[in-house]
C-alpha positions as CSV (number, residue, x, y, z in Angstrom):
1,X,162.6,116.6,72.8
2,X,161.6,119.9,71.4
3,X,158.8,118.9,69.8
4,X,157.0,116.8,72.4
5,X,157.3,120.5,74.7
6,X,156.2,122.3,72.1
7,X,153.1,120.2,71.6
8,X,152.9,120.0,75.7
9,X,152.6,123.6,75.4
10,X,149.9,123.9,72.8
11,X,148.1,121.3,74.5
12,X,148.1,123.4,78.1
13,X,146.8,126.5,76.1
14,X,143.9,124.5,74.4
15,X,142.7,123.2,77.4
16,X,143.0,126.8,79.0
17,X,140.8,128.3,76.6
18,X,138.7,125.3,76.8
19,X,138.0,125.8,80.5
20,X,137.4,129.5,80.4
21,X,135.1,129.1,78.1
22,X,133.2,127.1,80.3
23,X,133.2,129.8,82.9
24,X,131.8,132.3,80.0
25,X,128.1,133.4,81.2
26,X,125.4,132.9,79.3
27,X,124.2,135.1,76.8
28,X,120.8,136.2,76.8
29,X,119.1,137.4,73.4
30,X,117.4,140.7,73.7
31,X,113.2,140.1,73.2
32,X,112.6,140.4,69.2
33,X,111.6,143.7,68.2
34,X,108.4,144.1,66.7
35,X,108.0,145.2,63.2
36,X,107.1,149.3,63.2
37,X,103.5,149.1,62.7
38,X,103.0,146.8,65.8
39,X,105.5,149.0,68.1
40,X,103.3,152.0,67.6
41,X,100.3,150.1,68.5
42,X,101.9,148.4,71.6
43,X,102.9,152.1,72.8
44,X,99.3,153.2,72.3
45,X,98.1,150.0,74.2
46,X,100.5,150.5,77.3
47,X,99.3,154.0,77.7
48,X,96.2,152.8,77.8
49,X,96.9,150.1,79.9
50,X,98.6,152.1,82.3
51,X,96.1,154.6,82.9
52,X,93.3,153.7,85.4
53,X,95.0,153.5,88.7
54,X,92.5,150.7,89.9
55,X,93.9,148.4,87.0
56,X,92.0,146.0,85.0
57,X,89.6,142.8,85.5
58,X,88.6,139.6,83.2
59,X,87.3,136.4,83.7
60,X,89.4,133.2,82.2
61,X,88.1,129.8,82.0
62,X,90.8,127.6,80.2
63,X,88.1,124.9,80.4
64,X,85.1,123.4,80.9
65,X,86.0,121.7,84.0
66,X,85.8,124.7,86.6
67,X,84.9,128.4,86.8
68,X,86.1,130.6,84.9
69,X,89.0,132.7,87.2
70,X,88.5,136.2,88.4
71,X,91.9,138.2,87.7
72,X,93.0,141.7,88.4
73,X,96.1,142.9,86.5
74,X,97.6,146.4,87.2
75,X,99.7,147.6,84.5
76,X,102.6,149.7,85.6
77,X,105.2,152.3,83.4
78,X,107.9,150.3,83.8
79,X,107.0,147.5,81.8
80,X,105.4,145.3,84.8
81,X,102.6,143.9,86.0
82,X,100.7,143.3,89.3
83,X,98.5,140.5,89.2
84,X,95.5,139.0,92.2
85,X,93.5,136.3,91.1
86,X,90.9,134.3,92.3
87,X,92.8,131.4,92.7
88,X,94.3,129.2,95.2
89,X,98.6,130.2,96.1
90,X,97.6,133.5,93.4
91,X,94.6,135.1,95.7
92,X,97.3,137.8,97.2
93,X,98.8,140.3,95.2
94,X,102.2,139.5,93.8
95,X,104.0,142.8,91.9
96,X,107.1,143.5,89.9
97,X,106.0,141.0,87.4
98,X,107.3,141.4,83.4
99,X,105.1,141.5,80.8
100,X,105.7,141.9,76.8
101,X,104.3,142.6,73.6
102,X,104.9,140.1,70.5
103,X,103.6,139.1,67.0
104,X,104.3,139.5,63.8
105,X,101.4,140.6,62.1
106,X,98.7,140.9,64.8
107,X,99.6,142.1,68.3
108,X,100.0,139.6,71.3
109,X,100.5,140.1,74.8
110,X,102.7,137.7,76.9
111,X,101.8,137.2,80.7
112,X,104.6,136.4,82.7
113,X,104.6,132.5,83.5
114,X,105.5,133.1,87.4
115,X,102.3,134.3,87.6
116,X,98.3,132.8,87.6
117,X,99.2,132.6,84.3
118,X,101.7,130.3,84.4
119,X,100.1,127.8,86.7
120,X,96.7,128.2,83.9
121,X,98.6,127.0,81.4
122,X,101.0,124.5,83.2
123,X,97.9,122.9,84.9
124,X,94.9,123.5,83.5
125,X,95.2,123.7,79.9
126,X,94.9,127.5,79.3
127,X,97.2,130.1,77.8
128,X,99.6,133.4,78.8
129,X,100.0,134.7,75.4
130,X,97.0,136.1,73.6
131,X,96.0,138.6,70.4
132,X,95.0,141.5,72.0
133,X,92.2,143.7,70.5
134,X,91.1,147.3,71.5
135,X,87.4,147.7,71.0
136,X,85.1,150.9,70.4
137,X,84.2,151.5,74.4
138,X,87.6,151.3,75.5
139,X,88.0,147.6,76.7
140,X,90.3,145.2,74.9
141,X,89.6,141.8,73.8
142,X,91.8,138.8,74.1
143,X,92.4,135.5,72.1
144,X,94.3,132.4,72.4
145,X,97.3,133.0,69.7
146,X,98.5,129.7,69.6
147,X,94.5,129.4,68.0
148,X,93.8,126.4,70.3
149,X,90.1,127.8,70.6
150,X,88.1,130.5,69.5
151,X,87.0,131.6,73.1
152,X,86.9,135.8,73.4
153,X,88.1,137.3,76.9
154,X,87.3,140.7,77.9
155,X,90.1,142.5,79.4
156,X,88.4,145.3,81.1
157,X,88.2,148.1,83.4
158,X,87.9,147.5,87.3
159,X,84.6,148.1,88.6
160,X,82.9,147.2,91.8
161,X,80.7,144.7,90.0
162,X,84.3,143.2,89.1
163,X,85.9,143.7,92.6
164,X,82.9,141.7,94.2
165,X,83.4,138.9,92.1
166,X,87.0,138.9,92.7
167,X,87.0,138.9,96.4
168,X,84.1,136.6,96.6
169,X,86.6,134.3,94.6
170,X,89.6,135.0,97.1
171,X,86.8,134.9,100.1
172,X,86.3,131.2,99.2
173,X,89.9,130.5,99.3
174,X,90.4,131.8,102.4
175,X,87.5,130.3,104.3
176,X,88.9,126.7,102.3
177,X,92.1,127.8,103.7
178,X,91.1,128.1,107.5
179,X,88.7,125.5,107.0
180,X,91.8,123.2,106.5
181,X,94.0,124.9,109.2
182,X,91.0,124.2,111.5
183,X,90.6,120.7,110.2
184,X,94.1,119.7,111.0
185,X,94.4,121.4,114.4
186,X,91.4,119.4,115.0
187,X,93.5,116.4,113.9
188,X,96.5,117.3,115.6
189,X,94.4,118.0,118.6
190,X,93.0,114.5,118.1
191,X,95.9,112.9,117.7
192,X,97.3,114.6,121.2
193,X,94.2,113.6,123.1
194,X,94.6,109.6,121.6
195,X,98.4,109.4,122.4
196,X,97.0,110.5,126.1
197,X,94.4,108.0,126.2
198,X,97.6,105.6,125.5
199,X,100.0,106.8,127.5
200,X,97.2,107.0,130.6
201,X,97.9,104.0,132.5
202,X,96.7,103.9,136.3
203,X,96.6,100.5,136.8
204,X,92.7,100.4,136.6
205,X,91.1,96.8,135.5
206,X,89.1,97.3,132.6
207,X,89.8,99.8,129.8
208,X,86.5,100.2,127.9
209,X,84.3,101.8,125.1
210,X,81.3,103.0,127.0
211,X,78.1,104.6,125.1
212,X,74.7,105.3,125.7
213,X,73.9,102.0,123.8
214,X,76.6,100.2,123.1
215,X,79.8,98.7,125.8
216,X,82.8,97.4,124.3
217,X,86.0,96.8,125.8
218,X,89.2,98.1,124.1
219,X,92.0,95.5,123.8
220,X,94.3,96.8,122.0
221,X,96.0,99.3,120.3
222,X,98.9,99.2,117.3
223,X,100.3,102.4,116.6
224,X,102.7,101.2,114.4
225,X,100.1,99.7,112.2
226,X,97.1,101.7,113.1
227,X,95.0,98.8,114.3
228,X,92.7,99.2,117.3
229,X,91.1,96.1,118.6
230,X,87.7,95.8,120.7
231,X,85.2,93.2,122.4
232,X,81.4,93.5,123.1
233,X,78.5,91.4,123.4
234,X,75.2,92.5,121.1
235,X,72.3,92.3,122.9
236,X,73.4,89.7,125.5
237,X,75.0,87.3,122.9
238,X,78.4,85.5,122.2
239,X,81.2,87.8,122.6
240,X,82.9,89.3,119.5
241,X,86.1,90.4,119.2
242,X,87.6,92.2,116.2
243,X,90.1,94.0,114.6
244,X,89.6,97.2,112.9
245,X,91.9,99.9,111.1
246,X,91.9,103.3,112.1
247,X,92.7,107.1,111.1
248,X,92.8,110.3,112.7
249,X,90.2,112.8,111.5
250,X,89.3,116.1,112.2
251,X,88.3,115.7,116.3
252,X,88.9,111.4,116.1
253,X,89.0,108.0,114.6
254,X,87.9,106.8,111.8
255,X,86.8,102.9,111.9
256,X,87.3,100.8,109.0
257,X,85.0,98.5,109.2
258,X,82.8,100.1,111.3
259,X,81.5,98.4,114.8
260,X,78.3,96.8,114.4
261,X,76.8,95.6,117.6
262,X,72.8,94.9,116.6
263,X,71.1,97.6,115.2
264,X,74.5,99.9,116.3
265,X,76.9,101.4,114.0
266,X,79.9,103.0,115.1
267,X,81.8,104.7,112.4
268,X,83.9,107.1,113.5
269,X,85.0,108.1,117.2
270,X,84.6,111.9,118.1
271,X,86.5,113.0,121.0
272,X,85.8,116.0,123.4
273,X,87.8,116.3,126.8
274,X,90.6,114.3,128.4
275,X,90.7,113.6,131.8
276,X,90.3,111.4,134.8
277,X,92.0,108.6,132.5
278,X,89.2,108.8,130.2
279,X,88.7,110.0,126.8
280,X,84.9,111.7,126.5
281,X,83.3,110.3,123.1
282,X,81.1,113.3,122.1
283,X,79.3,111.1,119.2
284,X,79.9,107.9,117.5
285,X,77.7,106.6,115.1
286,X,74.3,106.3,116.0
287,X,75.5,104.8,119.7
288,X,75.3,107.8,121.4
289,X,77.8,109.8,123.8
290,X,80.1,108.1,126.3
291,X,83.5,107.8,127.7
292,X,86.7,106.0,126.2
293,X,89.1,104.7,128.6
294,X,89.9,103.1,132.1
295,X,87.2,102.5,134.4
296,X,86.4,99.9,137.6
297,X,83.6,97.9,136.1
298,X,83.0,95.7,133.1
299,X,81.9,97.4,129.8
300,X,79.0,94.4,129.6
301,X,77.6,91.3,131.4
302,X,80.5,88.6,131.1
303,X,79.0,85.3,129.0
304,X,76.5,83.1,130.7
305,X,78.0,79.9,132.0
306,X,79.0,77.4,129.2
307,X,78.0,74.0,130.7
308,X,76.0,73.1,133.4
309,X,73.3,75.2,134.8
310,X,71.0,77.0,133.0
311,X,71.6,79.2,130.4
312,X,71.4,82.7,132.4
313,X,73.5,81.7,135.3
314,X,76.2,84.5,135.6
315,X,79.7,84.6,137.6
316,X,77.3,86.6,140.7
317,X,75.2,83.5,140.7
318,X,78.3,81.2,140.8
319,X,80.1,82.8,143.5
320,X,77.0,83.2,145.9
321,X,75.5,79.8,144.9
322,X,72.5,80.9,146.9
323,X,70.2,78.0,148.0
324,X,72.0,75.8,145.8
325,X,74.8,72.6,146.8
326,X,77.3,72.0,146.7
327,X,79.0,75.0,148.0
328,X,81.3,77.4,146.4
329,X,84.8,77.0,147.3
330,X,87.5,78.8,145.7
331,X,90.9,79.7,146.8
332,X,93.9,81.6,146.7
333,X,97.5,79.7,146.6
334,X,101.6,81.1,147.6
335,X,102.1,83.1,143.9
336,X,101.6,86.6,145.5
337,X,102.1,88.3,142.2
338,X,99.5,85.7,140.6
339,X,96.4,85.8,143.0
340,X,96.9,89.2,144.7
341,X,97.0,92.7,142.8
342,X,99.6,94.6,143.0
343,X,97.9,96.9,145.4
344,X,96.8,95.0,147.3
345,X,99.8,93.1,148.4
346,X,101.1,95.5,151.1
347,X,97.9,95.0,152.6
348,X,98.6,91.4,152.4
349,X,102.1,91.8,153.5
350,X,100.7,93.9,156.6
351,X,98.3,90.7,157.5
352,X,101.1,88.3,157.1
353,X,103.2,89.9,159.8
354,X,100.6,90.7,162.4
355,X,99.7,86.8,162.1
356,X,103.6,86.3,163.0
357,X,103.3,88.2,165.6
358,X,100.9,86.3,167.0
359,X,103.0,83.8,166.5
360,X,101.5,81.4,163.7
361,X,104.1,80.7,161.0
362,X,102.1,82.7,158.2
363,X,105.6,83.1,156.2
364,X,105.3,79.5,155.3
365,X,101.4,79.5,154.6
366,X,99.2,81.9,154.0
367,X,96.3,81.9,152.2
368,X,92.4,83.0,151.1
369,X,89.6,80.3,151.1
370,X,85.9,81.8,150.6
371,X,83.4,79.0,151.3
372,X,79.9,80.6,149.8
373,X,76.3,78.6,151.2
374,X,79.0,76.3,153.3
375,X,77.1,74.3,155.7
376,X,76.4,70.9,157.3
377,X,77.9,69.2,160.3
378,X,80.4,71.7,160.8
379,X,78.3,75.0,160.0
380,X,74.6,75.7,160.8
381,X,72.3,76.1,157.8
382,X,72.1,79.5,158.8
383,X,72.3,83.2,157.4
384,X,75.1,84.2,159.8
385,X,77.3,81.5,159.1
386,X,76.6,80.0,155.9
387,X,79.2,82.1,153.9
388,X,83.0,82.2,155.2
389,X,86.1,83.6,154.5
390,X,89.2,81.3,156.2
391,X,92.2,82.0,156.7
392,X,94.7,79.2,156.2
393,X,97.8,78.9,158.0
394,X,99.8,77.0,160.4
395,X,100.2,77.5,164.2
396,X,103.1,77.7,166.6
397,X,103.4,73.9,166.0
398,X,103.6,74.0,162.1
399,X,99.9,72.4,162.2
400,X,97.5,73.5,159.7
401,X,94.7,75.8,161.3
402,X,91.6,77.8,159.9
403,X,90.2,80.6,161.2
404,X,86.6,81.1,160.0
405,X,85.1,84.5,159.9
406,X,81.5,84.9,158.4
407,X,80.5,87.7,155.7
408,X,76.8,88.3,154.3
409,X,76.7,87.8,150.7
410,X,74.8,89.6,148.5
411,X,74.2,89.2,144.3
412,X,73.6,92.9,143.4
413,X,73.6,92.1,139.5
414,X,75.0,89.4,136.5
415,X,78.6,89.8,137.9
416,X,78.3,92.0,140.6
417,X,78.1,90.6,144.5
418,X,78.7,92.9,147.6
419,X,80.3,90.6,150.7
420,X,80.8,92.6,153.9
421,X,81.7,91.1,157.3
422,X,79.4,90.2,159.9
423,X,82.0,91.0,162.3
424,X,82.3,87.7,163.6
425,X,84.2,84.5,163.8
426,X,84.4,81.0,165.1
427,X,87.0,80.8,168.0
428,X,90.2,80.5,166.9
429,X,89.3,83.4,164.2
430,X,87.8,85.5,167.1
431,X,90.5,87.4,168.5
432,X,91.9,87.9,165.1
433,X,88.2,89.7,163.6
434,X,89.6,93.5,163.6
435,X,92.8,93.0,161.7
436,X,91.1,90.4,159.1
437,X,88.5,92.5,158.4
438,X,90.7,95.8,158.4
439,X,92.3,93.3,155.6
440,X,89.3,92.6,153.6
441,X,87.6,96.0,153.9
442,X,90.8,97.1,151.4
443,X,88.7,95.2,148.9
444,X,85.2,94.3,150.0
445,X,83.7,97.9,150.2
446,X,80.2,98.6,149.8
447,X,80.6,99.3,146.1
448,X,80.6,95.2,145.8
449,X,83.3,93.1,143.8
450,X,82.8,92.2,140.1
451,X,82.8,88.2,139.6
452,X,85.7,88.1,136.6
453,X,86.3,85.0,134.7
454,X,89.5,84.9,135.1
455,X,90.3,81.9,132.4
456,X,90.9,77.9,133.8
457,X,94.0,76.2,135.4
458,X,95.0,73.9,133.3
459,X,93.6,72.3,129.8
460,X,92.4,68.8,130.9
461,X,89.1,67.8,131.6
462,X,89.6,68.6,135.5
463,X,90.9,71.7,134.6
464,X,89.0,74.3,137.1
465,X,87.7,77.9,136.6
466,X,89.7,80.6,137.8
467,X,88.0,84.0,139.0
468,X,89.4,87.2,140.0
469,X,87.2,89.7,142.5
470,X,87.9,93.2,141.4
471,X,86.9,96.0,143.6
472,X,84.5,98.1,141.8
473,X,85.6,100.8,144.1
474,X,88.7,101.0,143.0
475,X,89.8,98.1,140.7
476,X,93.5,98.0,141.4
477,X,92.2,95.8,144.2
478,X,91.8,92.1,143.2
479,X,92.0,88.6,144.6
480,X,92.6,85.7,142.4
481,X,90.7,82.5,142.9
482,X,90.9,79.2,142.1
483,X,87.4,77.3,142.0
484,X,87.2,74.0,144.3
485,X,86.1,71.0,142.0
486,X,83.3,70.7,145.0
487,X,81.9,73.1,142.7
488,X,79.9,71.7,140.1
489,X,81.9,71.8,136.9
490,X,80.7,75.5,135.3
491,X,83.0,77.2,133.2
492,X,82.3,80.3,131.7
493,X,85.7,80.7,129.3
């Protein structure tokens, strides 16, 4: 029992010493004394080293592949250096730094590796310790001692020639310096102004690219991804669609591929102000100056109509249907949310209970029918009452009833029609013209409607064209309409 304690014990004290001296500190060997002869010439050099107050200047190239470096080293009595070079995280002075003399036959002197010096050798093939040589006129010339090449730099006195050099060195840092800090402010800035553009939402209709010689309409956006999708038509063709990547720059975007509509290349997107829920495009390619963002008309002419008439009759042309039969008819049904904007349903709402009040049962039925170059038995061939908008509901007895009130129709452009009210009405729409019209004015303002194909209602071959009128005064005001089969069968998507 004795002996397993006393070889406890002896175990416990081997381990004790064992983990003390793990908590010994290092020791640090004192730097190897040079041999006499090269301590008396290392004293002579530090004097000298240490004596002009302005400090000294060379030039180092380590290689082929840049400038040579521009670096002033002040030598100090205490054994350390202060060191500003003309190059990049080494351009402001840095003091305090330790130097040394070494060799064994020739002298060397070792710059400190937290210095230029370190980075030169570290990075860019050079050298911090080199044989150092005094010559006749007082300067001192330096050589690689590890003998790598035979290249000779002269250490020498600071002079104003030097000092240019040097600070044209550090000049060109700086200006790379703010040129960066610039160039990512400007992408910051960039970025700020696009996540605004994104957030912006007013409920306008279209959200579109729109240049001095090119119109696109922007469809989407993925953040996540960094794809940015647009639609145009070059030149009056086919619609395109595509999918491009993007990347902030300096200013704005950065299109890979770039947009080529015709003879049009849109590279990059450069953005100046934000406001009014638009982005302003200060340049883009060679498409000119413009605006990015939500607006109340089309970005282009919508495609010509697919089948049927010719090949340049647009949306205007199908809604007036001027001088041609049969008539346009297209209608609204019950969906509110479907055929009227949102904006426009209190308006709708408004209608709906003044025709209650008048006691037709427009809370079962209500609904839009425009009737554009409608005549025959009913209706005169006539400019005053060839183009209707009726009212469909159902009277105090639950029978269906239509109240007629006339408009003048105009095509202003490709999609663009302007339909005010003549202020009248057939009899039973008579004493009902001031609120009607109060109703369509919401929508129909002098500014015209824009004639949106609106895609078809159904996929079968009676499938028929949906439009929407948008308000080009303000297009958060739009009616929904389905196109009559009356209408000869043109489809334009």
């Amino acid at each position: 029992m004795k002996s397993i304690f006393h070889h406890l014990l002896i175990a416990g004290i081997i381990c004790t010493i064992s983990l003390l001296s793990c908590k010994k500190e290092k020791t640090h060997l004192p730097e190897r004394e040079l041999p006499e002869s090269l301590e008396k010439q290392a004293a002579g050099y530090r004097s000298l080293l240490t004596s002009p107050q302005q400090g000294w200047f060379m030039l180092y190239q380590p290689n082929d592949s840049i400038e040579a470096i521009a670096i002033q080293i002040k030598f100090i009595d205490d054994n350390t250096i202060s060191v500003l070079a003309g190059w990049r995280n080494y351009h402001e002075e840095s003091g305090a730094l330790s130097y040394s003399f070494d060799g064994e036959y020739t002298l060397q002197i070792v710059f400190p590796e937290n210095s230029v010096f370190g980075e030169i050798t570290n990075e860019l093939n050079g050298f911090n310790k080199f044989k150092i040589y005094l010559q006749d006129n007082g300067d001192f010339h330096l050589k690689r001692a590890d003998g790598f090449d035979g290249k000779t730099i002269v250490l020498t006195q600071l002079n104003q020639e030097n000092q240019l050099t040097l600070n044209h060195q550090i000049q060109l840092i700086l200006d790379e310096i703010a040129y960066e800090e610039e160039m990512e402010r400007l992408s910051t800035e960039a970025k700020e102004k696009l996540t605004a553009f994104i957030s912006a939402d007013p409920g306008y209709y279209f959200n579109n690219l729109m240049l001095e010689n090119v119109g696109a309409s922007f469809d989407h956006i993925d953040t996540a991804n960094r794809k940015v999708t647009f639609s145009w038509r070059p030149n009056g063709a086919t619609k395109q669609q595509q999918t491009f990547s993007y990347r902030i720059i300096p200013g704005g975007l950065l299109l890979q591929p770039s947009l080529v509509s015709g003879t049009y290349v849109i590279d990059t997107l450069q953005f100046g102000t934000f406001e009014d829920h638009k982005l302003q495009i200060i340049s883009a390619g060679n498409a000119g100056q413009g605006h990015l963002g939500w607006m109340h008309t089309p970005p282009f002419e919508y495609q010509t109509a697919w089948t049927g008439p010719s090949e340049t009759y647009t949306t205007a042309d199908y809604f007036v249907r001027k001088e041609e039969l049969p008539r346009f008819f297209g209608y609204t049904l019950d969906a509110v949310d479907l055929y009227y904007s949102e904006m426009l349903q209190p308006h709708l709402e408004t209608l709906r209970s003044y025709f209650i009040s008048q006691g037709f049962k427009a809370d079962e039925l209500l609904r839009l029918q425009f009737y554009n170059n409608n005549h025959g038995s009913s209706f005169p061939d006539t400019h005053e009452r060839r183009n209707q908008l009726q009212v469909f509901t159902r009277n105090a007895a639950g029978t269906n009833v239509w109240l007629v009130f006339y408009n003048d129709v105009e095509k202003v452009s490709a999609n663009h029609v302007r339909l005010q009210s003549f202020g009248t009405a057939n009899t039973a729409g008579a004493p009902h013209v001031e609120k009607v019209f109060e109703f369509m004015n919401t929508i129909f303002t002098e500014e015209g409607v824009t004639v949106v194909p609106a895609g078809r209602s159904g996929t079968g071959s009676t499938a028929t064209q949906i439009i929407r009128l948008v308000s080009r005064k303000d297009s958060r005001y739009w009616v929904q309409l389905v196109v009559s089969n009356f209408t000869p069968s043109i489809y334009f998507d």
